[in-house]
C-alpha positions as CSV (number, residue, x, y, z in Angstrom):
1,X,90.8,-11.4,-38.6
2,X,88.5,-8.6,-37.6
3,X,86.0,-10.5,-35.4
4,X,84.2,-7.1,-35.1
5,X,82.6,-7.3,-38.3
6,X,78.8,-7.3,-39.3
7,X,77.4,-9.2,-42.0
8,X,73.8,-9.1,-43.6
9,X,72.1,-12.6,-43.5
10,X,72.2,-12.8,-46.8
11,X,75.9,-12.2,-47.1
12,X,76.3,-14.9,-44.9
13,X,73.9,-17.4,-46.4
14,X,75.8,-17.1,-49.6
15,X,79.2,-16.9,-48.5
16,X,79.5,-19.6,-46.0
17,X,79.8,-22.7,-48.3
18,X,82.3,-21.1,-50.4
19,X,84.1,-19.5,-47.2
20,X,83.8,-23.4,-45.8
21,X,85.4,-24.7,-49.1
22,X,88.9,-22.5,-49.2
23,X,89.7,-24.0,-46.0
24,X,89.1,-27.9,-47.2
25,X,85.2,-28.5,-45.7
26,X,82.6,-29.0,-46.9
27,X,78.8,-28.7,-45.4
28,X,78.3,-31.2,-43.5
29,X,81.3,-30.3,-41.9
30,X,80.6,-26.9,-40.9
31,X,77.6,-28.3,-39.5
32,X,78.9,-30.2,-37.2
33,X,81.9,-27.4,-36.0
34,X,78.6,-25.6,-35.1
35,X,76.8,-28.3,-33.0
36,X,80.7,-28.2,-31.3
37,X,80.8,-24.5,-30.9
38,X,76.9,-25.0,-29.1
39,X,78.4,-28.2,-26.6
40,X,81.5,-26.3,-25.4
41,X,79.1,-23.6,-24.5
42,X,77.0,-26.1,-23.0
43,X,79.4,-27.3,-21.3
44,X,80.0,-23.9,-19.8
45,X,76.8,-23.1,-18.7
46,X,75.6,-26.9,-17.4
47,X,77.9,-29.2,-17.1
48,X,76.9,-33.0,-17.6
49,X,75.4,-34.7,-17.1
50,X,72.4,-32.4,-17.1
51,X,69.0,-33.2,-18.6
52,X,68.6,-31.0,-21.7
53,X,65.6,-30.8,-24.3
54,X,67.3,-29.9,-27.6
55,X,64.0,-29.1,-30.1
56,X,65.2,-29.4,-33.8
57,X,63.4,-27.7,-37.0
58,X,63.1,-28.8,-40.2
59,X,66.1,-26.9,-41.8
60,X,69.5,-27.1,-41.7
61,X,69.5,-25.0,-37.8
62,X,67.5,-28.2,-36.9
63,X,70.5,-30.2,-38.4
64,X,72.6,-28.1,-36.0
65,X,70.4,-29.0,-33.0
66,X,70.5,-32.9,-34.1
67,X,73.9,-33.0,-34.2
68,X,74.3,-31.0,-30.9
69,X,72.2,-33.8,-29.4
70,X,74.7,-36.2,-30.8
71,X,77.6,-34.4,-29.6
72,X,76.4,-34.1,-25.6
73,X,75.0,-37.6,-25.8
74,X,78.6,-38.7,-26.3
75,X,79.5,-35.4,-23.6
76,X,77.6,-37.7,-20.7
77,X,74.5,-35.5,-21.6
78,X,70.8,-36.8,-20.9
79,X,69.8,-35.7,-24.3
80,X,66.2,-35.8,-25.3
81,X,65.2,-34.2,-29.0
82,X,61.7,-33.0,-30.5
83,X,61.8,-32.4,-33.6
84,X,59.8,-31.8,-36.7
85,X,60.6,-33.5,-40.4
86,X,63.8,-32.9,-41.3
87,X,63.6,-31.2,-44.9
88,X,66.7,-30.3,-45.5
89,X,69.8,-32.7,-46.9
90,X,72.1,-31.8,-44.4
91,X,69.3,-31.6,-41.3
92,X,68.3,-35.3,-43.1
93,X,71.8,-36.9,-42.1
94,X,72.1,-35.4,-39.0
95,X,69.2,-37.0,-38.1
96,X,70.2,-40.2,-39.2
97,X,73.6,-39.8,-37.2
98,X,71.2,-39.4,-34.1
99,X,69.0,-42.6,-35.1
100,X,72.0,-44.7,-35.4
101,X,73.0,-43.8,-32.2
102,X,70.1,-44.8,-31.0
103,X,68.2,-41.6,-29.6
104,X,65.2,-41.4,-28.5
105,X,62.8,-38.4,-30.7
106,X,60.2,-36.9,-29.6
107,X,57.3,-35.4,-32.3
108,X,57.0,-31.9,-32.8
109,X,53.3,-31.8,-32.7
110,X,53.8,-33.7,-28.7
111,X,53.5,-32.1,-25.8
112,X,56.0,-32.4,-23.2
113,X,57.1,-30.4,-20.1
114,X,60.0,-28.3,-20.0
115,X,60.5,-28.6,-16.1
116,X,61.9,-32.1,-16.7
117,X,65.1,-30.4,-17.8
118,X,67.9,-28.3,-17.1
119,X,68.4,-26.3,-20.7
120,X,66.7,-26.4,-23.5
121,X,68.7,-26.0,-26.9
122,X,66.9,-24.0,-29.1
123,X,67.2,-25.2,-33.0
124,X,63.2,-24.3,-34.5
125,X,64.2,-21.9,-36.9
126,X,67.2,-19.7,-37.5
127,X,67.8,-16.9,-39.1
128,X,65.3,-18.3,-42.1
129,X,62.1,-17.2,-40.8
130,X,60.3,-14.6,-42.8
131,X,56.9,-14.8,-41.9
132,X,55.1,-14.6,-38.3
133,X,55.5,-17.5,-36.5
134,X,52.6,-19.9,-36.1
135,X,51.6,-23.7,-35.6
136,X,53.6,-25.8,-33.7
137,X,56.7,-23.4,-33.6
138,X,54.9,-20.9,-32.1
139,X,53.5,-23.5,-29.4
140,X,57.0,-24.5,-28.4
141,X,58.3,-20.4,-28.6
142,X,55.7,-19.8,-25.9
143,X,56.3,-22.7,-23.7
144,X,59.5,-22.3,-23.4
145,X,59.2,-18.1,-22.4
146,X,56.9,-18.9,-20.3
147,X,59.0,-21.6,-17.7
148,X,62.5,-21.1,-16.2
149,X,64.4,-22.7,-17.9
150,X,67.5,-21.5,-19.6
151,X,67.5,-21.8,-23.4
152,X,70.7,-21.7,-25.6
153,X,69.7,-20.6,-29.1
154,X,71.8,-22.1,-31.8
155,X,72.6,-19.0,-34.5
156,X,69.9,-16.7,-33.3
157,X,66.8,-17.3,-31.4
158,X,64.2,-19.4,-33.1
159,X,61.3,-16.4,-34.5
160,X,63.8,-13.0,-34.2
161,X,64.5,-11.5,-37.9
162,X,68.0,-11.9,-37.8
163,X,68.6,-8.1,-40.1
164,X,66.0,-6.4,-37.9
165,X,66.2,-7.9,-34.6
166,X,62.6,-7.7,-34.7
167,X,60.3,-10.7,-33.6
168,X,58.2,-12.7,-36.3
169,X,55.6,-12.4,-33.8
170,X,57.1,-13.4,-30.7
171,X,60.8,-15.2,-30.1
172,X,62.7,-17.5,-28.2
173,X,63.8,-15.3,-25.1
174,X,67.4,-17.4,-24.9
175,X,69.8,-17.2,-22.2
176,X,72.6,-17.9,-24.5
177,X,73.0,-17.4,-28.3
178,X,75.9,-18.9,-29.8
179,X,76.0,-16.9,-33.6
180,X,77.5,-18.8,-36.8
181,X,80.3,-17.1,-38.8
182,X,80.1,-13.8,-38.7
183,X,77.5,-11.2,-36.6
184,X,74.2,-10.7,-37.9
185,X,72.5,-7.1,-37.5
186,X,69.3,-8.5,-36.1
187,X,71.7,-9.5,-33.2
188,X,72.8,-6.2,-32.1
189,X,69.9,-3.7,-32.6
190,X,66.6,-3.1,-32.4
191,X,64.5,-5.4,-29.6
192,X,67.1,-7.8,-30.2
193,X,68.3,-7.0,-26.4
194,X,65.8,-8.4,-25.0
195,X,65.9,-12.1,-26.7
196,X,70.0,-13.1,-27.6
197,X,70.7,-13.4,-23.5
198,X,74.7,-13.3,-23.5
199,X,75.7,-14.0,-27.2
200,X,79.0,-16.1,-28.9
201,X,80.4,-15.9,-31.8
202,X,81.4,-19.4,-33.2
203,X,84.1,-18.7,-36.3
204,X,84.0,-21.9,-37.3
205,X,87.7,-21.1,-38.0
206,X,86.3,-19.9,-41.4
207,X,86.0,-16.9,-40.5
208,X,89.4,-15.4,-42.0
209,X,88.3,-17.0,-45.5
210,X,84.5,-15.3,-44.8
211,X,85.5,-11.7,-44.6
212,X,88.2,-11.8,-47.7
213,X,85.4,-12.7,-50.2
214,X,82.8,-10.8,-48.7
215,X,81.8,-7.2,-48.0
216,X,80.9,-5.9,-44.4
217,X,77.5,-4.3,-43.8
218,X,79.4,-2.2,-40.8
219,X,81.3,-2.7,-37.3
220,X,80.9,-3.3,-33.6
221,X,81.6,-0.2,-32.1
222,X,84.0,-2.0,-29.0
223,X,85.5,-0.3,-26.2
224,X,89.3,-0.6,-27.4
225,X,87.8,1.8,-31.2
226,X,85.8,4.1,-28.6
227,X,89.1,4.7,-26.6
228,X,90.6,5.4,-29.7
229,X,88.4,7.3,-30.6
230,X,88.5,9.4,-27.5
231,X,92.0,10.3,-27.7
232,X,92.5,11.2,-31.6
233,X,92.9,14.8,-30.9
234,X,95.9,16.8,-30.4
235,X,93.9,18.7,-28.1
236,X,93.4,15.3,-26.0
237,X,97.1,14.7,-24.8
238,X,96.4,17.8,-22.2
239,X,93.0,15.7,-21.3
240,X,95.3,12.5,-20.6
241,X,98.4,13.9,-18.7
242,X,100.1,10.7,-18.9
243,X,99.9,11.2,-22.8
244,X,100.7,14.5,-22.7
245,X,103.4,15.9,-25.2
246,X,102.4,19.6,-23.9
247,X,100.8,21.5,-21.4
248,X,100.9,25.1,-22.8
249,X,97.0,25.0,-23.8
250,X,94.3,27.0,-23.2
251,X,90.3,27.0,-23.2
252,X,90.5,27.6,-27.2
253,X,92.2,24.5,-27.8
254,X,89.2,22.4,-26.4
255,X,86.5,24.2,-28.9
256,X,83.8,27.0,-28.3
257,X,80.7,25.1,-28.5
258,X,77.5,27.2,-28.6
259,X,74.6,25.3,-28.0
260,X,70.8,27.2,-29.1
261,X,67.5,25.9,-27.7
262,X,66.1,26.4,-24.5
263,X,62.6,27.7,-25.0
264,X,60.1,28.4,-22.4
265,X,59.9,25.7,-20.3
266,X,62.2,24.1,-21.6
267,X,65.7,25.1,-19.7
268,X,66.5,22.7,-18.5
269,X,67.1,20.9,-22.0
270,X,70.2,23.2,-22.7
271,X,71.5,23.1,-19.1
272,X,71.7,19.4,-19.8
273,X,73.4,19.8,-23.4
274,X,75.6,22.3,-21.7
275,X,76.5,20.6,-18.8
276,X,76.9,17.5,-21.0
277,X,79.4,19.6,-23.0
278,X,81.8,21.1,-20.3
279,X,81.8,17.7,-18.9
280,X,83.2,16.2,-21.6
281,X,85.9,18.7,-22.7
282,X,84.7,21.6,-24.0
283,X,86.9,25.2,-23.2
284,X,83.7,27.0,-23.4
285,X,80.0,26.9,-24.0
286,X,77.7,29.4,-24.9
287,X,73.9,28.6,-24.9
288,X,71.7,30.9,-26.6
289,X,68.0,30.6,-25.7
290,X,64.6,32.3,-25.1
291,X,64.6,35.3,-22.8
292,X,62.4,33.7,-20.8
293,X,65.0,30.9,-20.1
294,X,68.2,33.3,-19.8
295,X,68.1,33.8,-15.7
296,X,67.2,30.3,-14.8
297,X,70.1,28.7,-17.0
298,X,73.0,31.5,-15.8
299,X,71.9,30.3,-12.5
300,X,71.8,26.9,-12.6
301,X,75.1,26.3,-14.3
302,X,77.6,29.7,-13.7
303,X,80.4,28.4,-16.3
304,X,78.1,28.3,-19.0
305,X,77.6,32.4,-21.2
306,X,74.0,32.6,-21.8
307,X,72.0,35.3,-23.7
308,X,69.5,35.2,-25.8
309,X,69.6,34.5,-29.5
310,X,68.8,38.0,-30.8
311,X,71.4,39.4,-28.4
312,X,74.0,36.4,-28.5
313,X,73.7,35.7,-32.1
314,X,77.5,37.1,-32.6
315,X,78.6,33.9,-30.4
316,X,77.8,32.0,-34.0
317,X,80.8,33.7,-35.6
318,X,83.0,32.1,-32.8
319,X,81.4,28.8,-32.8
320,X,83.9,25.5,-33.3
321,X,80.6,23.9,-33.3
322,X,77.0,24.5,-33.2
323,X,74.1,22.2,-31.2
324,X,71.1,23.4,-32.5
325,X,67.9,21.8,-31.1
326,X,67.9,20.8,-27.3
327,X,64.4,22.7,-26.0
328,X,64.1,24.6,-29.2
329,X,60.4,24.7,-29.1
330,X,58.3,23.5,-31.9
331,X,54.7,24.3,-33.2
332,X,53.8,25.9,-36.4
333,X,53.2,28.9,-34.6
334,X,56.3,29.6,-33.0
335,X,58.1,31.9,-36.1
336,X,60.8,32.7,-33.1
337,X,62.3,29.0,-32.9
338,X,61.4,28.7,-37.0
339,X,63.4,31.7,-37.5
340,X,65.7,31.1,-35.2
341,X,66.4,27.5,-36.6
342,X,66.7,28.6,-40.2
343,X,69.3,31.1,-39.5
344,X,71.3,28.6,-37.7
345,X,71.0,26.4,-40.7
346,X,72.3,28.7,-43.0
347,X,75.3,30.2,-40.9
348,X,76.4,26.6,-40.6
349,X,75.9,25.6,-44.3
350,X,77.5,28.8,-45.2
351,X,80.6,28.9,-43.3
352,X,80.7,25.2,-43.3
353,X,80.4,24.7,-39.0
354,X,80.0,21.4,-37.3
355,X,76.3,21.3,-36.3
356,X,74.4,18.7,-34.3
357,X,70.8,18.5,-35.1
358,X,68.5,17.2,-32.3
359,X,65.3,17.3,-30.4
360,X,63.2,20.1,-31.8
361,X,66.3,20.4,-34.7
362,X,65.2,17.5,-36.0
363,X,61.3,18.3,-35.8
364,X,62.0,21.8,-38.0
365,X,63.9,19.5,-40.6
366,X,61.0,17.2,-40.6
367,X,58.6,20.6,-41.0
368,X,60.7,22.2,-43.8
369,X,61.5,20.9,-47.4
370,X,64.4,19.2,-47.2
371,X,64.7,18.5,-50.7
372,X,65.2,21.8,-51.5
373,X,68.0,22.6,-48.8
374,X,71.1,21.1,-47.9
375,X,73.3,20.2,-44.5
376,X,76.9,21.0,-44.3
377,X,79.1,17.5,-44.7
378,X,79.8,18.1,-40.9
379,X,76.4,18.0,-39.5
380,X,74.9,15.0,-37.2
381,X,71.3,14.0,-37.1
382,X,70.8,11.9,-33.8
383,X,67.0,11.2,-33.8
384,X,65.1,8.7,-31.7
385,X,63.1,6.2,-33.7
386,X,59.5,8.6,-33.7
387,X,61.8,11.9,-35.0
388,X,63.3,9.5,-37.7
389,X,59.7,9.0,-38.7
390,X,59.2,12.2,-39.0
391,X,62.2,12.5,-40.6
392,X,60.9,9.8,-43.4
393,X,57.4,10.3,-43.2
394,X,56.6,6.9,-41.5
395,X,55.9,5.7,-38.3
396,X,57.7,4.7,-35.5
397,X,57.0,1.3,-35.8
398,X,58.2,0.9,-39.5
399,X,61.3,2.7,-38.3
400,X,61.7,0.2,-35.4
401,X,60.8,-3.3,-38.0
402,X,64.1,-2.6,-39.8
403,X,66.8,0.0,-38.0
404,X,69.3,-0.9,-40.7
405,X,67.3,0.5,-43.7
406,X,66.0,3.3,-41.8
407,X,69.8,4.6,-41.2
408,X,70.6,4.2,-44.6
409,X,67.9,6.3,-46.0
410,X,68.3,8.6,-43.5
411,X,71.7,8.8,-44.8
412,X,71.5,9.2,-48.4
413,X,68.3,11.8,-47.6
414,X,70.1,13.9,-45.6
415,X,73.7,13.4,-46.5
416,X,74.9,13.5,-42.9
417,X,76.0,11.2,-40.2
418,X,73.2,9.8,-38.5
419,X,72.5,8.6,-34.7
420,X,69.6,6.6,-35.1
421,X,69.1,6.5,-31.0
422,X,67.5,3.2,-29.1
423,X,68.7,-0.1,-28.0
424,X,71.4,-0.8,-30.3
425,X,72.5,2.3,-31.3
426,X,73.7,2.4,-34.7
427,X,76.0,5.3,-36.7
428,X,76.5,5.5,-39.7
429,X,77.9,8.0,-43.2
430,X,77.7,8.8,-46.2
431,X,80.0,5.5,-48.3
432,X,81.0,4.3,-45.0
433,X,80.1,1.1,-42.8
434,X,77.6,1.7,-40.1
435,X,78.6,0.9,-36.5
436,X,76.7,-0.8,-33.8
437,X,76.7,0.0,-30.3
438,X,76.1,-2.9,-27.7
439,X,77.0,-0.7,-25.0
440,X,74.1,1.1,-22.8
441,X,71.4,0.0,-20.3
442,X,67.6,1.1,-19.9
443,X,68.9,3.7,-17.4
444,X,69.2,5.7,-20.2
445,X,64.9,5.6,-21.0
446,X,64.8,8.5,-19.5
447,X,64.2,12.5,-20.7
448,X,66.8,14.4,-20.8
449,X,69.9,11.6,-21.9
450,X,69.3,12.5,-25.5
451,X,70.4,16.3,-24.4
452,X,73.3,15.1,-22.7
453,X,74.4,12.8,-25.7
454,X,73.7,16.4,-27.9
455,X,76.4,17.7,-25.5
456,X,79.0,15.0,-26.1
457,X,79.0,15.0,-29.7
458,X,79.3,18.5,-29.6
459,X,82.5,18.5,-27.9
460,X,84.1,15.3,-29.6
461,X,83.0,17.0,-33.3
462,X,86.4,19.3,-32.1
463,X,89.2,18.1,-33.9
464,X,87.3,14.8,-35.3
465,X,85.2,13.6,-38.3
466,X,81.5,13.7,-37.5
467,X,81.4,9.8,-37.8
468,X,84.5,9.4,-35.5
469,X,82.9,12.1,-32.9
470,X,79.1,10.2,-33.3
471,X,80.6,6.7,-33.0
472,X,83.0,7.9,-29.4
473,X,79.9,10.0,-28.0
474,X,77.4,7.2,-28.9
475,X,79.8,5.0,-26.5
476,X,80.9,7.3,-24.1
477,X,77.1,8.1,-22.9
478,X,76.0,4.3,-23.1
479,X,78.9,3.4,-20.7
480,X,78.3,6.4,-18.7
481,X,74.5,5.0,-18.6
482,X,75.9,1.4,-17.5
483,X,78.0,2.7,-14.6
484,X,74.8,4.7,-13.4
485,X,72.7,2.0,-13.4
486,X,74.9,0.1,-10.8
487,X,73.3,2.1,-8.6
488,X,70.3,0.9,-10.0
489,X,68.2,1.2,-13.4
490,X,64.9,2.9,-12.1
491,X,65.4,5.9,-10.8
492,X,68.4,7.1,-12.6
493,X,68.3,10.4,-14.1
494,X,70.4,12.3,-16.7
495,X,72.4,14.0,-14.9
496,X,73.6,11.7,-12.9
497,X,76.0,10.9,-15.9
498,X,77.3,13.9,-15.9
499,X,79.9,13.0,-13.8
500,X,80.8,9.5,-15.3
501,X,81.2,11.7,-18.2
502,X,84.0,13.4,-16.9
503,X,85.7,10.4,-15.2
504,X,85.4,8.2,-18.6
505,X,86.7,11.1,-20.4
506,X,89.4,11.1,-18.2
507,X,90.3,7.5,-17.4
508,X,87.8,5.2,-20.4
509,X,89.0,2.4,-19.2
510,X,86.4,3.3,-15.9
């Protein structure tokens, strides 16, 4: 079983039952495996016989939570439930098992303080909300971010979209999420970060049966496929000496990258995409840029060949790969980065190159007809959330209420492999299953990181598919970003991963 797997909520809603039924249960059942799969965690976290407040919703998450309450009542658990009507069949005789056990309920519409306990179990909602979050739900949502106390959501925190990751209004902020089945998109991306706390996934040991009948929306992008990832080359077993099969290599075997942008005032975008691409592998760079830029980049970073465009513009004919973008300059008046970015486009298209669009790439591709114009099958698009509104002529906001559908379009637009860059970075292809990133840290809110991941895809597009080179830079920069922010979050700047680049590169398992 690949426990890697992500599954739409609708994929799940529908499949589960019949998932449940090849492997002899039936609902009720896999109910209660869930409120099981919420004790042990329980149990984990606090064990008994801690006070916990275990708030139960109408549906059948609400028949979770009143079963959980059963469960660590019989664990040596001080359980104490508020719930609303049960609706639902299956939330009904959970309930019932809870009466007859004699438990004490406490109305929904009550108020009661949260300080009395130890956790709180969170069963409002689920992943069936589809509407802003109001009444009493919204009540107990803002009690409970408002105290101290830990919170264990059962499936996905009570008000988070669980496709988008985006709140219904607000969300339970949980300290623990303990997911049913499979992995649910609005899990993993989006401002889902800041509301799942440390999250579980509960099989139910139907999970083998689950992904036989049903079909994945994408992948986890885990740190054992990004180390593969990293060492798919030929060219790589000179990187990893221990792996080595030969040593008789040379700086053409690592790729001529040639990296255009740099506009006035705007250097120090394509040191950082240089940099970023020497650090990760690359035999040579090139960086072709505004005259104005030339001196201050050969002088910042001596291993990189800089001239300007109308003088380098020969380095395109020896290009493995081309990063077009990284301080390109953009305005409607500028006809020297227009130009210039239009002749880059076609050179690659032509002579089908590897390019990676970023920054100001992206902003000309916004500018110009796309529908008229095509992208090699080896490009990558990485934009940020406002660039892929550009991109699709919405905002950033819409881009940001549903991630998943905004990569897709930007997919079949475009025809490309896309980065769509934020927390929860996903990357996806044209027919292939996106992948999501859980790697990374807020270090990385900073300017210049998305020249520095330009520089790592760059490299990585030598001697792999774009989608294999987006998915190992997209991890390779958000661990890099981790192990900077041990020295801590605020205050970290790009290129202090520049050298995490070369270590991970070196040694992933860092």
């Amino acid at each position: 079983m690949n426990r890697d797997n992500v599954y739409t909520t609708a994929t799940i809603r529908s499949g589960e039952l019949a998932a449940a039924e090849a492997c002899g249960l039936d609902a009720k059942q896999l109910m209660q495996r869930a409120a099981q799969a919420c004790v042990q965690k329980l149990q984990q976290v606090c064990p008994a016989p801690a006070r916990i407040l275990v708030l139960c919703g109408p549906g059948n998450n609400g028949g979770d939570a009143w079963f959980v309450a059963r469960y660590a009542q019989q664990a040596h658990y001080q359980a104490t439930v508020v719930a609303a009507k049960p609706k639902s069949e299956l939330a009904k005789q959970a309930a019932a098992a809870w009466s007859e056990a004699d438990g004490r309920v406490i109305d929904l519409a009550e108020t009661l303080s949260v300080n009395e306990f130890d956790w709180v179990v969170d069963g409002l909602l689920g992943n069936g909300v589809s509407r802003e979050v109001s009444g009493h739900y919204q009540r107990w949502i803002e009690t409970l971010n408002q105290s101290a106390i830990p919170v264990l959501s059962i499936d996905i925190p009570s008000g988070l979209d669980s496709d988008s990751g985006q709140p219904q209004g607000l969300a339970v902020r949980a300290r623990d999420t303990v997911t049913m089945i499979a992995w649910k998109p609005g899990l993993l991306t989006g401002a889902a970060a800041d509301y799942v706390g440390r999250l579980t996934l509960a099989d139910l040991d139907v999970g083998r049966a689950f992904e036989q009948q049903q079909s994945r929306l994408g992948h986890i992008l885990t740190d054992n496929v990004a180390e593969r990832l990293l060492q798919v080359t030929r060219a790589d077993s000179a990187v990893h000496p221990s792996k080595a099969s030969q040593q008789n290599v040379h700086k053409g075997t690592y790729g001529h990258i040639v990296i255009i942008g740099g506009g006035p005032g705007m250097a120090g975008a394509a040191i950082l995409a240089g940099q970023a691409a020497l650090r990760s592998g690359a035999g040579k760079v090139s960086v072709l840029c505004h005259p104005d830029s030339r001196a201050i980049i050969a002088q910042t970073q001596p291993e990189l060949m800089v001239e300007s465009f109308a003088e380098g513009r020969h380095r395109l004919e020896q290009a493995t790969v081309v990063a077009l973008g990284p301080g390109l300059g953009f305005s409607p008046e500028n006809s020297l980065a227009q130009d210039t970015w239009r002749q880059v486009i076609s050179h690659c298209v032509e002579r089908n190159v590897p390019l990676v669009l970023d920054a100001d790439g992206l902003n000309w591709l916004a500018h110009a007809d796309h529908r008229s114009m095509s992208l090699s099958a080896h490009t990558v698009l990485t934009p940020h959330p406002a660039e892929a509104g550009r991109l699709l002529g919405c905002s950033t906001a819409a881009i940001q209420n549903d991630r998943v559908r905004a990569i897709q379009q930007l997919i079949e637009n475009f025809s490309s492999t896309i980065v769509l860059k934020g927390a929860g970075t996903l990357v996806g292809a044209p027919q292939q299953s996106l992948w999501f990133c859980r790697r990374g840290s807020s270090a990385l809110a900073t300017a210049g990181t998305g020249d520095v991941l330009t520089g790592i895809i760059a490299t990585l597009l030598v001697g792999r598919t774009p989608v294999e080179a987006a998915a190992a830079a997209v991890w390779l920069h958000a661990r890099a970003g981790e192990i900077a922010a041990l020295d801590g979050e605020r205050g970290t700047i790009a290129s202090d991963l520049l050298p995490l680049i070369r270590q991970l590169r070196n040694a992933p398992n860092y």
